[in-house]
Backbone bond lengths (Angstrom), bond angles and torsions (degrees), N, CA, C in turn:
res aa  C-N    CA-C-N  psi(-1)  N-CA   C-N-CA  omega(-1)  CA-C   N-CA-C  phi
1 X - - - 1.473 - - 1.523 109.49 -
2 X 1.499 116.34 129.91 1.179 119.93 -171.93 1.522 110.80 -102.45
3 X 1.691 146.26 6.39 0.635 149.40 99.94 1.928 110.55 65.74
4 X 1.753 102.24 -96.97 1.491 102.71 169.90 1.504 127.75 -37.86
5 X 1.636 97.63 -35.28 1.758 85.30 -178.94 1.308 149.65 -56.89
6 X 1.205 132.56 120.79 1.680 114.46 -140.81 1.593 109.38 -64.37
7 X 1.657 128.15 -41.84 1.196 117.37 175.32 1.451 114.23 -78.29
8 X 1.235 151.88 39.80 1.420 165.18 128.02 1.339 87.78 -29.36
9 X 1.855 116.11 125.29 1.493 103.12 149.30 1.866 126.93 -61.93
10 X 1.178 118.29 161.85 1.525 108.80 -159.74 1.509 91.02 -84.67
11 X 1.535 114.99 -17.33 1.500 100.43 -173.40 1.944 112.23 -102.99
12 X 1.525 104.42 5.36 1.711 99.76 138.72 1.268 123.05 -70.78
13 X 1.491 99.16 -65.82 1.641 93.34 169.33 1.503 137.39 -20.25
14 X 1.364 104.21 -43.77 1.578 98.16 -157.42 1.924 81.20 -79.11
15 X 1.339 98.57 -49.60 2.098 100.89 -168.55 1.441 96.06 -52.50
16 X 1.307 144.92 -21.66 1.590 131.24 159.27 1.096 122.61 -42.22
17 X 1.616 104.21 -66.67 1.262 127.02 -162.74 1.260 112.82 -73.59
18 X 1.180 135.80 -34.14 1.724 153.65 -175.93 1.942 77.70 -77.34
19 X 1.224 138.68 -68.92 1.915 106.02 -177.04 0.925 105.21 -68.57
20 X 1.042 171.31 -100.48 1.342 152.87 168.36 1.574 141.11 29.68
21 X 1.428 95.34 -43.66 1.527 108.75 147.76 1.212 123.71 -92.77
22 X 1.389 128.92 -36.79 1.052 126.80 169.89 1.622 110.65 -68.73
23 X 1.350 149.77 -12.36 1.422 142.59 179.01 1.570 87.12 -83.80
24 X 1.206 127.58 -38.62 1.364 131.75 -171.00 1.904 121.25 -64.38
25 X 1.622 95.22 -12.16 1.461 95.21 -159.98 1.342 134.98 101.02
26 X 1.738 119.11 -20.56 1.437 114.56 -150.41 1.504 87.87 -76.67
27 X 1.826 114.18 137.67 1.358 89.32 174.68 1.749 122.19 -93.07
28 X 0.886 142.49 39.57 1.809 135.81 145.13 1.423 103.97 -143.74
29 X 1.865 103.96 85.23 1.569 126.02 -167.21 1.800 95.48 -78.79
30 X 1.337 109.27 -34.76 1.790 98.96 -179.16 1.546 122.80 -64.37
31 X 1.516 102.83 -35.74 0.949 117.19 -174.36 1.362 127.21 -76.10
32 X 1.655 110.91 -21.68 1.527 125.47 -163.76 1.744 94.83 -103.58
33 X 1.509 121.61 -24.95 1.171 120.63 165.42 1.421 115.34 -62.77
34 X 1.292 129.14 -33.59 1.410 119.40 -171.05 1.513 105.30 -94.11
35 X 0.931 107.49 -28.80 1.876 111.96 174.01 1.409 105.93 -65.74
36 X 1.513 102.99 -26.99 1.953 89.20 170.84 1.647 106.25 -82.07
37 X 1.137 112.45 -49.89 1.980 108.75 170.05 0.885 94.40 -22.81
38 X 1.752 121.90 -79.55 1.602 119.94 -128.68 1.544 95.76 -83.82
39 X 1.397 137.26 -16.50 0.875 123.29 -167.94 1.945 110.01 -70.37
40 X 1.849 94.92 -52.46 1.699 107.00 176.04 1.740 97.96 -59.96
41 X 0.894 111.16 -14.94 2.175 100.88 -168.61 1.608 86.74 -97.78
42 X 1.235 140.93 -3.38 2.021 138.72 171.20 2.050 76.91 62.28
43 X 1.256 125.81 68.16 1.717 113.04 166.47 1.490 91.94 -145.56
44 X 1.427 102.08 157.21 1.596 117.89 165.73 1.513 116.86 -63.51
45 X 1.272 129.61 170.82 1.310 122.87 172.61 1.945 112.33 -69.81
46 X 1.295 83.77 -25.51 1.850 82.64 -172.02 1.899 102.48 -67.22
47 X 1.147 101.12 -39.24 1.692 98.89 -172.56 1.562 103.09 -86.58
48 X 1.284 106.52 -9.92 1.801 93.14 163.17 1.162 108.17 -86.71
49 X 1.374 139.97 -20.73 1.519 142.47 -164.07 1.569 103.70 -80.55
50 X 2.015 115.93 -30.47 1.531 115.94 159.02 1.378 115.08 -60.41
51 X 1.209 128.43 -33.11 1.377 139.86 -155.17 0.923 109.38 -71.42
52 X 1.411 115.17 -32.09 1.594 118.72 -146.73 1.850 96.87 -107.99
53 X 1.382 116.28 -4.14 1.343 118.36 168.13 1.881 103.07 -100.73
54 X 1.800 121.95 4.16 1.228 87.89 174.70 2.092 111.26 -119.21
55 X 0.954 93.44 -91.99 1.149 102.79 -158.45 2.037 116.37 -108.08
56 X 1.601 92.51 -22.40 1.481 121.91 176.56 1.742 114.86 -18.34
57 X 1.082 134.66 127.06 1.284 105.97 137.49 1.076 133.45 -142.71
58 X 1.622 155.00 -177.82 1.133 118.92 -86.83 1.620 93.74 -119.35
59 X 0.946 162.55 154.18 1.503 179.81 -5.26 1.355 108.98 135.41
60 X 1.422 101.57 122.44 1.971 93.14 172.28 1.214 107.08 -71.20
61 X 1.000 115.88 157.60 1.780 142.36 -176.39 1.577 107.72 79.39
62 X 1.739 103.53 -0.35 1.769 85.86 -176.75 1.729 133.23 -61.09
63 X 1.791 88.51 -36.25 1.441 86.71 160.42 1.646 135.30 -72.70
64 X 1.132 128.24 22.79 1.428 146.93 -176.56 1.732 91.53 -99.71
65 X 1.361 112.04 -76.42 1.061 118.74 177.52 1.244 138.12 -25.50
66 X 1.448 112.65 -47.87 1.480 143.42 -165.76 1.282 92.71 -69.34
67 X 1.939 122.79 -52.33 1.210 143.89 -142.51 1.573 95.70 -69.62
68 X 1.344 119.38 -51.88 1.574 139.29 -149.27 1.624 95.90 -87.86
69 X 1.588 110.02 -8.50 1.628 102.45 -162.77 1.666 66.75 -117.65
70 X 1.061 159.78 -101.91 1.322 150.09 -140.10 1.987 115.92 -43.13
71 X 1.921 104.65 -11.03 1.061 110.30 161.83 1.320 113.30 -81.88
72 X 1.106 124.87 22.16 1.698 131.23 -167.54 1.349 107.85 40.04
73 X 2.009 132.00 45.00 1.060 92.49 147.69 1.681 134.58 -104.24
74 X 0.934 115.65 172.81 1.969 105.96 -162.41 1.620 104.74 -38.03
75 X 1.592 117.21 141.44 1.296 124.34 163.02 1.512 117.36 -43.58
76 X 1.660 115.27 -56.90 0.928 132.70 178.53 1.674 127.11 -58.93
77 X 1.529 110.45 -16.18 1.379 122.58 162.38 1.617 98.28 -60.17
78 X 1.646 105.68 -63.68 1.406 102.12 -135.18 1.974 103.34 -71.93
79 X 1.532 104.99 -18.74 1.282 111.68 178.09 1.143 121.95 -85.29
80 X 1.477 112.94 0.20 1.771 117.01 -165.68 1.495 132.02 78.30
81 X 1.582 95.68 -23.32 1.762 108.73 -164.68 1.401 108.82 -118.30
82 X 1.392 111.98 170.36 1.412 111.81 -168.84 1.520 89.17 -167.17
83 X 1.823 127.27 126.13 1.413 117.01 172.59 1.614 101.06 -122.86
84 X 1.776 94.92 146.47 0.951 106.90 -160.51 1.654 95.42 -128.20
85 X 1.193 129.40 157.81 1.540 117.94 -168.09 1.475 117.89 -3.50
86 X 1.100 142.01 -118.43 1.364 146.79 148.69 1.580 146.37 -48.02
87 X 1.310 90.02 8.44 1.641 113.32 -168.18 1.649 106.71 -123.07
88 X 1.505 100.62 130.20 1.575 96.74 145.55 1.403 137.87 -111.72
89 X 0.983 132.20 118.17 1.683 150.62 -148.51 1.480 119.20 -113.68
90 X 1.686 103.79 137.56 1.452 105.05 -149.76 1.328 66.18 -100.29
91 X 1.698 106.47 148.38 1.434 111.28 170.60 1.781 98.68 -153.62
92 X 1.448 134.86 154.21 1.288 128.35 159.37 1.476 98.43 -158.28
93 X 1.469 101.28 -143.89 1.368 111.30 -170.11 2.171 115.14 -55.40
94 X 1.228 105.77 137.24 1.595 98.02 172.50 1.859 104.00 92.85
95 X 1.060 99.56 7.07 2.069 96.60 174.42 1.371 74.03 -165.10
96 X 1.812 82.59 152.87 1.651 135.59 -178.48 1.509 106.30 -83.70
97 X 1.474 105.48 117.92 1.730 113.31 -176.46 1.849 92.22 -89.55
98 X 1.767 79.25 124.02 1.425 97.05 168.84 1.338 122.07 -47.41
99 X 1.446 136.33 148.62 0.956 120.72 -178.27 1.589 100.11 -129.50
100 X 1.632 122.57 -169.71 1.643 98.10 -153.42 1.734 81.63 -123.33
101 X 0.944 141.32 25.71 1.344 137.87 148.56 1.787 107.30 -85.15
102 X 1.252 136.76 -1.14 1.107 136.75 147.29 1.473 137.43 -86.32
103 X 1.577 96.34 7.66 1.392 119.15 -165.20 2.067 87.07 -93.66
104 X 1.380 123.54 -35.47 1.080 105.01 -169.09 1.463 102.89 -104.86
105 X 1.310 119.92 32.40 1.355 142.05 -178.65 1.736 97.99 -97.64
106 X 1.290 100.82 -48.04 1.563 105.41 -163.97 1.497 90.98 -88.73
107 X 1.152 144.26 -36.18 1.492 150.60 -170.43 2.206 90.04 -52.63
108 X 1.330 108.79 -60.44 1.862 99.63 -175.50 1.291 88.84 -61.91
109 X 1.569 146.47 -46.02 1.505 96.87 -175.85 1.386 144.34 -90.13
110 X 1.582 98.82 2.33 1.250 120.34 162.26 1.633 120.34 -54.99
111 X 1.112 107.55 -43.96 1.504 117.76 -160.97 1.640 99.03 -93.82
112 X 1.472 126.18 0.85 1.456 126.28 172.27 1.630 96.78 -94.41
113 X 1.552 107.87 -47.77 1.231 101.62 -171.53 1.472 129.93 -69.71
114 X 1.248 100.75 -2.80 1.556 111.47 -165.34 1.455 103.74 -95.72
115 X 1.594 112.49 -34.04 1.189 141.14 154.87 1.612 107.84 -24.41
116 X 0.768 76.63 -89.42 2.169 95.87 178.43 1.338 104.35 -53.86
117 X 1.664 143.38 -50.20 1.392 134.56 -179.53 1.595 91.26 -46.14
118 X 1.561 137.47 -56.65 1.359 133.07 -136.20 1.756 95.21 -94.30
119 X 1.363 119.01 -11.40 1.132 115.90 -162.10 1.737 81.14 -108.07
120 X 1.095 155.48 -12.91 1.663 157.03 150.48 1.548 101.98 -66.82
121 X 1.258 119.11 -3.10 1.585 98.63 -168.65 1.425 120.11 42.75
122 X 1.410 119.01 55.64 1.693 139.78 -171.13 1.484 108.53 5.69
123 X 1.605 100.08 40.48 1.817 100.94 162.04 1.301 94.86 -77.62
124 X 1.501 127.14 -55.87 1.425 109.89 -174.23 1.641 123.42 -145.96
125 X 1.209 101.88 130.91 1.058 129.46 -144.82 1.766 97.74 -61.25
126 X 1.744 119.63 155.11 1.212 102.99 174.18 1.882 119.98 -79.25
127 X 1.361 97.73 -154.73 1.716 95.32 -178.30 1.554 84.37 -149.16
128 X 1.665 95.69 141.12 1.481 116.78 -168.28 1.908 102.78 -129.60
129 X 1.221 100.53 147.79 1.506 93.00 167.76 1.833 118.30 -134.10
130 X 1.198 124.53 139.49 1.680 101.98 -171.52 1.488 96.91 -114.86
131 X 0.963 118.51 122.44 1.865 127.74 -174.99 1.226 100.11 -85.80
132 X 1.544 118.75 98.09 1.887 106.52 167.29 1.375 90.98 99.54
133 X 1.500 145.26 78.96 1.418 139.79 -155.41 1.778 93.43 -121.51
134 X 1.238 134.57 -20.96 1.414 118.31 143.47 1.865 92.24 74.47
135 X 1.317 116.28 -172.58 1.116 103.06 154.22 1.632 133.89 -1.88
136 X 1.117 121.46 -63.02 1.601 129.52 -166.36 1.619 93.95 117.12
137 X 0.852 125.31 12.53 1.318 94.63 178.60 1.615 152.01 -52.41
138 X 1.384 81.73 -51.46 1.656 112.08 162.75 1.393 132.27 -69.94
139 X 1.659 113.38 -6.23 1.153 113.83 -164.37 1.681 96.11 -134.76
140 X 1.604 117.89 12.76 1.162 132.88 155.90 1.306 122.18 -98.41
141 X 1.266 111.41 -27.60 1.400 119.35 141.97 1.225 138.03 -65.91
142 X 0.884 131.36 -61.74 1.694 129.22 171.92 1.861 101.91 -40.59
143 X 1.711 102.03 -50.29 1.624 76.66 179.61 0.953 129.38 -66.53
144 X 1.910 122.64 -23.37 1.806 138.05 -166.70 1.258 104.32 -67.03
145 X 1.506 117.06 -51.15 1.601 136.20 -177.03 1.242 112.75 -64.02
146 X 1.614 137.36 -43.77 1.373 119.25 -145.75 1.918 80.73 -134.14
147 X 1.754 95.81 120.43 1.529 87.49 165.10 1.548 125.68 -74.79
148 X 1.395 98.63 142.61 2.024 93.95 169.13 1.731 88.58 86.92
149 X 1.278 129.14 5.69 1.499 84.58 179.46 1.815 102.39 -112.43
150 X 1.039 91.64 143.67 1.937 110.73 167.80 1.422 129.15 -66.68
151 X 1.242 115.01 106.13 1.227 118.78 -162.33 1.440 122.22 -110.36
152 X 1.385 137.39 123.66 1.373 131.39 171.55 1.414 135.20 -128.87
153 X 1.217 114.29 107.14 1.241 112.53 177.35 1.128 143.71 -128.19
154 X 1.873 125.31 161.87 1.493 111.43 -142.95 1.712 106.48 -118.96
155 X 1.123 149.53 147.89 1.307 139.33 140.01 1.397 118.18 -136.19
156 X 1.717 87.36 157.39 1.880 89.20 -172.12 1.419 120.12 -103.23
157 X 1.020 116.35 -22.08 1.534 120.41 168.61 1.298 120.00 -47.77
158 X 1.437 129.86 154.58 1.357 113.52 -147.47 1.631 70.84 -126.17
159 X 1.158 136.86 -27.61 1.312 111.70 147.75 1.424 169.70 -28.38
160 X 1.524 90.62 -59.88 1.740 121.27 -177.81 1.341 71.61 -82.85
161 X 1.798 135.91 -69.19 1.524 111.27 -139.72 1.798 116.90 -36.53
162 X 1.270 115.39 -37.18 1.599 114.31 -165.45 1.252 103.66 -68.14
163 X 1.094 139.49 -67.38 1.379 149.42 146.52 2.171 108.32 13.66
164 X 1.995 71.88 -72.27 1.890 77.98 -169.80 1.896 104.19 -65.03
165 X 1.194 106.00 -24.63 1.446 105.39 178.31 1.609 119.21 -50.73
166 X 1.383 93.41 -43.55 2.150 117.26 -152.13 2.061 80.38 -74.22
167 X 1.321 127.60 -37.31 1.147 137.34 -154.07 1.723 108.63 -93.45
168 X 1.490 111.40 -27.10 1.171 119.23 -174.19 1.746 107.84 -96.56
169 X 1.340 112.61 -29.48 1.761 123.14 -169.77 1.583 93.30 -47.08
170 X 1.615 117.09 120.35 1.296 120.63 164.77 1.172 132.29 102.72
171 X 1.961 90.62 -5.07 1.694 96.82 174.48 1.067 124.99 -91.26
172 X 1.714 107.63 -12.96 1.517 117.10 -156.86 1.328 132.47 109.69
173 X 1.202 87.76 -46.93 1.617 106.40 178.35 1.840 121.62 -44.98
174 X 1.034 88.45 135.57 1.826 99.06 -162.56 1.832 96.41 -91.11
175 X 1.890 108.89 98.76 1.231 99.54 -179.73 1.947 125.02 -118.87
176 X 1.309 107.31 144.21 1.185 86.98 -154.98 1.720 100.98 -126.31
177 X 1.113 141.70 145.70 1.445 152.22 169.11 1.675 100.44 -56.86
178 X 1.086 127.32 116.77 1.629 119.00 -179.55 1.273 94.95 176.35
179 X 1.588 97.93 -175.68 1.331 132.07 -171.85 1.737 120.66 -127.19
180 X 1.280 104.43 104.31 1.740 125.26 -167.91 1.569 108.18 -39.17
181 X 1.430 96.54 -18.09 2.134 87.47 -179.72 1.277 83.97 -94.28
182 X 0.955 176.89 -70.82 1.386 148.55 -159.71 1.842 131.61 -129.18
183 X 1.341 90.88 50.13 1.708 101.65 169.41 1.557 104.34 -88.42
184 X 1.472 102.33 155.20 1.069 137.05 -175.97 1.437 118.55 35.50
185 X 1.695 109.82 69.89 1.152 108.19 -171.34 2.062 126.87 -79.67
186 X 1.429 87.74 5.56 1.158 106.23 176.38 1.602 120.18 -78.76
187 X 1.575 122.41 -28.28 1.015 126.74 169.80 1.712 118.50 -92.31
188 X 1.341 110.44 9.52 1.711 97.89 156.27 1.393 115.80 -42.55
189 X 1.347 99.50 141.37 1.516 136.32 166.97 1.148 117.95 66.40
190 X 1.402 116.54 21.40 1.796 134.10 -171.63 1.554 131.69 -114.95
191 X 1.757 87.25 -23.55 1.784 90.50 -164.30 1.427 101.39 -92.67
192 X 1.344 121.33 158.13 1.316 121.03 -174.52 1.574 110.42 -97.79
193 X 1.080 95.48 -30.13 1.921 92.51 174.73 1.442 111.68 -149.92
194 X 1.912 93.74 140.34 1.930 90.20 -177.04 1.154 81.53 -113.52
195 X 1.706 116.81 169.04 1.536 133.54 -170.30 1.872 85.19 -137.99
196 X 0.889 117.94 172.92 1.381 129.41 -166.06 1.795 121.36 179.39
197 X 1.204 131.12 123.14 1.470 125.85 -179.60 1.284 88.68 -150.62
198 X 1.676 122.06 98.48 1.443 118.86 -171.31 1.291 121.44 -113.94
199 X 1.520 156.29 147.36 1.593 106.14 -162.17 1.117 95.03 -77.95
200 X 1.385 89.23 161.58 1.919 120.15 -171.05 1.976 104.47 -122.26
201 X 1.128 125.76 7.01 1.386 131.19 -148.84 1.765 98.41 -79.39
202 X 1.139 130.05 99.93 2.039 104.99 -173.29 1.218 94.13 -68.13
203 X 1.564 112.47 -179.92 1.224 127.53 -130.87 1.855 92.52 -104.15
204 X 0.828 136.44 -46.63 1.058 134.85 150.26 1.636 147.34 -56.03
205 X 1.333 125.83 5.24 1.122 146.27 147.56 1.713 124.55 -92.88
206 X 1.591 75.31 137.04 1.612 99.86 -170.20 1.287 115.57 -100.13
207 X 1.512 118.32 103.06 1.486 116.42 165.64 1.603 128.89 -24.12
208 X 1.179 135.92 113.34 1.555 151.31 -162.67 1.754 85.92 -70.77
209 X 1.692 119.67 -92.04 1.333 93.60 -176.04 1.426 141.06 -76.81
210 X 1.319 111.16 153.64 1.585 127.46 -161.31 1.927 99.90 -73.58
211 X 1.416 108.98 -11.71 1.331 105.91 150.96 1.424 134.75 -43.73
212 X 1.670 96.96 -79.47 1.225 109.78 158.22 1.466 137.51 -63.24
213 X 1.500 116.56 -39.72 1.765 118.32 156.69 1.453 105.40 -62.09
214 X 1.206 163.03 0.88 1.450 140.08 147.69 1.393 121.39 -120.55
215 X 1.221 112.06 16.04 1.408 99.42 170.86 1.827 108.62 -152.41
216 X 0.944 116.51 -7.91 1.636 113.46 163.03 1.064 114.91 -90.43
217 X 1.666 99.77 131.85 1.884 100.18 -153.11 1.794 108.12 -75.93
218 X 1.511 112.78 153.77 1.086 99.31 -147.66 1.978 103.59 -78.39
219 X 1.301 102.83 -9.24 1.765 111.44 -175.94 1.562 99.53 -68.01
220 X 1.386 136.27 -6.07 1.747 137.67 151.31 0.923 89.29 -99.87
221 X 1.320 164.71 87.56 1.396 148.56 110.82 1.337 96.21 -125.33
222 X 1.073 143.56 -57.50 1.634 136.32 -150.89 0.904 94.46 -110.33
223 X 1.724 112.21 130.20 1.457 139.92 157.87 1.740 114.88 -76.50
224 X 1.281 105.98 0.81 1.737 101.72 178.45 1.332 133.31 66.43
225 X 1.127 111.38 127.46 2.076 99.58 -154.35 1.259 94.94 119.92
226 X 1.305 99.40 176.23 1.611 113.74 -163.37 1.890 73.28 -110.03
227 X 1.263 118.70 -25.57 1.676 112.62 -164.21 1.959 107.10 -95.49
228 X 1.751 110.71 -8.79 1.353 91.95 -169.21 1.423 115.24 103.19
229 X 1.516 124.25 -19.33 1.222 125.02 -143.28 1.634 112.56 -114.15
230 X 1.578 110.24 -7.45 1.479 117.29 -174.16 1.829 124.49 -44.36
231 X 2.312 80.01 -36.31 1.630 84.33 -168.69 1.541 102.81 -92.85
232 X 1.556 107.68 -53.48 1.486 107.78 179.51 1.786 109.65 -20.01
233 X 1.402 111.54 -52.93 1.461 115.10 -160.25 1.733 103.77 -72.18
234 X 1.248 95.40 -36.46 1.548 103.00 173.17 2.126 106.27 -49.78
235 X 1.050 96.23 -64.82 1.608 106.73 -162.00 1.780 101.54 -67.65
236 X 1.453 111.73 -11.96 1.410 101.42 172.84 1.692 112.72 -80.01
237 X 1.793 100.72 -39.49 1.473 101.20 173.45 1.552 114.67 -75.26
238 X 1.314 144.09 1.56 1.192 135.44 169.12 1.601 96.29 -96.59
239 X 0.816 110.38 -33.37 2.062 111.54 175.08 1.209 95.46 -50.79
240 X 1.757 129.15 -82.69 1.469 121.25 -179.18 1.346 142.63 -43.77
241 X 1.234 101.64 -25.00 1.727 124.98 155.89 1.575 115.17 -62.02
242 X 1.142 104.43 -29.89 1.858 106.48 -167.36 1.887 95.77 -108.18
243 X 0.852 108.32 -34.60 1.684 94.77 -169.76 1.502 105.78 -76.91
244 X 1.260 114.79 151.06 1.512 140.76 162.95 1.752 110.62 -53.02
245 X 0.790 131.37 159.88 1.724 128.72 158.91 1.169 105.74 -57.47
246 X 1.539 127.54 106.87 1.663 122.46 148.70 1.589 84.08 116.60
247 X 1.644 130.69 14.77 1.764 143.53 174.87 1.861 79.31 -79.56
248 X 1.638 81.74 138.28 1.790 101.20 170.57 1.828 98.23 -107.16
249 X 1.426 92.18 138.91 1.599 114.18 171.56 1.472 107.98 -114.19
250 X 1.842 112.23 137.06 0.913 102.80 168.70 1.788 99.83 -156.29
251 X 1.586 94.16 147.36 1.480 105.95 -172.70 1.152 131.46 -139.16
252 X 1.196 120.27 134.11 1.634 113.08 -172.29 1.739 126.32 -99.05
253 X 1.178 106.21 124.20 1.652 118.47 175.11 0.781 128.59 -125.36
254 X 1.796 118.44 -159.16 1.860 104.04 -159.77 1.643 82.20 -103.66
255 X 1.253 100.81 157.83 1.583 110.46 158.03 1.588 129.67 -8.64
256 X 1.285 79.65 -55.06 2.223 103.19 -161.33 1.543 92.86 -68.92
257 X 1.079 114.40 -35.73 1.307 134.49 -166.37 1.886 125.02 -62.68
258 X 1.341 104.09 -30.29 0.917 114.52 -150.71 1.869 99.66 -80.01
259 X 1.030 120.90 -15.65 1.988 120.85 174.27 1.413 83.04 -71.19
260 X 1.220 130.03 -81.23 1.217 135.84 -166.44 1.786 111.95 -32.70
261 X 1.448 91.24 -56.91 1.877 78.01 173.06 1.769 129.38 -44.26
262 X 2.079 94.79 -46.99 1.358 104.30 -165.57 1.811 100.21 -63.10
263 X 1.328 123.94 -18.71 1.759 132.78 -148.65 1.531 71.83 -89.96
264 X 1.179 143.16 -47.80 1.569 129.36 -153.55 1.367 110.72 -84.12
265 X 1.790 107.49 -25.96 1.212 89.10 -178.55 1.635 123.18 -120.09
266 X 1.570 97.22 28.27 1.100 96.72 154.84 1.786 112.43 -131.40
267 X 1.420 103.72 -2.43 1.639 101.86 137.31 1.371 138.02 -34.61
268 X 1.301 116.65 -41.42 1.645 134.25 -161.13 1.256 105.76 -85.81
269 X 1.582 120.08 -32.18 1.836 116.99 177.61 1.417 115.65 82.27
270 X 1.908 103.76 4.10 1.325 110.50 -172.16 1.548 116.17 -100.97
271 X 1.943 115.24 -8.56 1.213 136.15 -154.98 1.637 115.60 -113.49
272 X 0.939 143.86 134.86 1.591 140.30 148.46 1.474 115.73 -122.65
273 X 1.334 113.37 146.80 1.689 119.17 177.90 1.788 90.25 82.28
274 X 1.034 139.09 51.43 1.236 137.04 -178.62 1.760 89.98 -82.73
275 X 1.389 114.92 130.82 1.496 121.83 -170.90 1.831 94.90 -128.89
276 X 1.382 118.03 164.88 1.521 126.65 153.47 1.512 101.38 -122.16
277 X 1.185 142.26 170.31 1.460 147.57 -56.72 1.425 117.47 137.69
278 X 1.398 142.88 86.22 1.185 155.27 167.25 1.548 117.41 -83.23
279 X 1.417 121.68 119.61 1.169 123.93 -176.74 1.906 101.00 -79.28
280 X 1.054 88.01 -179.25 2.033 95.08 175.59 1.523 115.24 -64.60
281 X 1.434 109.46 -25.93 1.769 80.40 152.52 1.595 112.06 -133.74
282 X 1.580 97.29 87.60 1.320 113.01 146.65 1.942 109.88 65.76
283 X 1.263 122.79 15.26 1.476 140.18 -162.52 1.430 98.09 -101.33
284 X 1.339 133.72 129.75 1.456 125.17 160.94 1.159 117.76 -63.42
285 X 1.139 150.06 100.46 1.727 146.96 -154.41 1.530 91.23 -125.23
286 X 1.181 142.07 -58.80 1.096 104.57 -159.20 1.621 116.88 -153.37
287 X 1.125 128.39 148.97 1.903 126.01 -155.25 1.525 105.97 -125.48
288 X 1.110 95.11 145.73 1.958 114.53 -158.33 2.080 88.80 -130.25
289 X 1.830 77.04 165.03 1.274 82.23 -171.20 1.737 110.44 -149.89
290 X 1.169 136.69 -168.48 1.646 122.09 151.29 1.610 92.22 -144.42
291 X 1.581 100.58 138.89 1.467 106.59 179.06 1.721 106.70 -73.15
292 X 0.994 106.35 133.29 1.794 120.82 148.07 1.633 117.39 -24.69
């Protein structure tokens, strides 16, 4: 693939590079080809989509690019960015790229919390907590989305933390280096909603894409246990510790997962209104709760 060469029209290029990913497997090869254009050309997809009907051609280093993404590693490595509802997020090696089935994870606690700002008459704002904040994703949201509310969140990786830092500077958000079984023990029995995406991976399953099996670090992937379940169970008992009476919990898991979630949390004697959770296509992803 000739690609790198600078007089290449940009709209061979991209029809190279799009088979190229696709002989490779990546699955949305059209799409991940032009996000590498527009990314080396600093343009949106819409003004690369003019480009590519005129005269353009194609970006040095594009064929580098193409190369490292047909090695399956994440798009979002090689571009720096990763968007997540309303946000764009610096993410690379050493943190977990958000993915957008957690986007309607954060949407139930959005819509509780927003709940409660309107039901305070926005004298005062709610209080949110994100267990395992990875990136920041979730806990850049809750503050972007819901005015007035207070947000805090924790991670332990000495990795992701910098990451979630570079992503959190300016939101407010109260972030701290720790460990989800016992952060912020100062806000027991106060916060109105915890959010949670902890790994859930059991210990014996192997991630399908080579995205995620070689480059998402493996301390977000495994929940620990032969079942997956070390942390989930962890982040439900720091949820009940942190919420107020009538505080909504909510958490995201794998599919298989999801009896097992509802058995824990209404195992514990600590939960009522225990609900499951369908992502956008139709998957049980993730189970909510209201503390006692």
């Amino acid at each position: 693939m000739d690609s790198g060469v600078p007089d290449q029209p940009l709209s061979v290029a991209v029809k190279s590079a799009t088979a190229a990913l696709a002989a490779a497997g990546v699955p949305s090869p059209s799409a991940d080809a032009q996000l590498l254009a527009a990314h080396l050309l600093g343009v949106g997809r819409g003004e690369l989509a003019a480009m590519l009907f005129g005269t353009a051609v194609a970006p040095e280093g594009y064929e580098a690019l193409v190369a490292r993404r047909v090695a399956r590693e994440p798009l979002q490595h090689i571009t720096g960015r990763a968007y997540f509802r309303h946000l764009e997020l610096a993410v690379g090696p050493g943190v977990f790229v958000p993915r957008p089935e957690t986007e309607t994870v954060v949407q139930l606690a959005i819509n509780v919390l927003t709940q409660l700002h309107h039901e305070n008459g926005g004298k005062a704002g709610p209080t949110a907590v994100d267990l395992g904040t990875g990136s920041g994703a979730i806990a850049a949201s809750l503050a972007g989305e819901v005015a007035g509310c207070r947000v805090y969140a924790v991670e332990l990786s000495g990795d992701a933390y910098p990451w979630a830092a570079r992503n959190l500077a300016g939101t407010g958000v109260t972030l701290v280096q720790g460990d989800l079984r016992d952060a912020f023990r100062e806000l027991d029995g106060t916060v109105d909603v915890v959010v949670a995406n902890p790994p859930y991976i059991p210990a014996g399953a192997i991630p399908r894409d080579p995205e995620v099996r070689l480059h998402d670090p493996h301390m977000a992937l495994y929940g620990g246990g032969e079942d997956g379940m070390e942390l989930p169970s962890a982040a439900a008992a720091s949820a009940a510790r942190l919420l107020r009476p009538g505080g909504y919990f909510v958490m995201e898991h794998a599919e298989v997962q999801a009896a097992q979630m509802a058995e824990l949390l209404h195992g514990s004697g600590a939960w009522r209104d225990v609900a499951s959770h369908t992502d956008l296509t139709g998957r049980a992803r993730a189970t909510s709760g209201r503390r006692r």
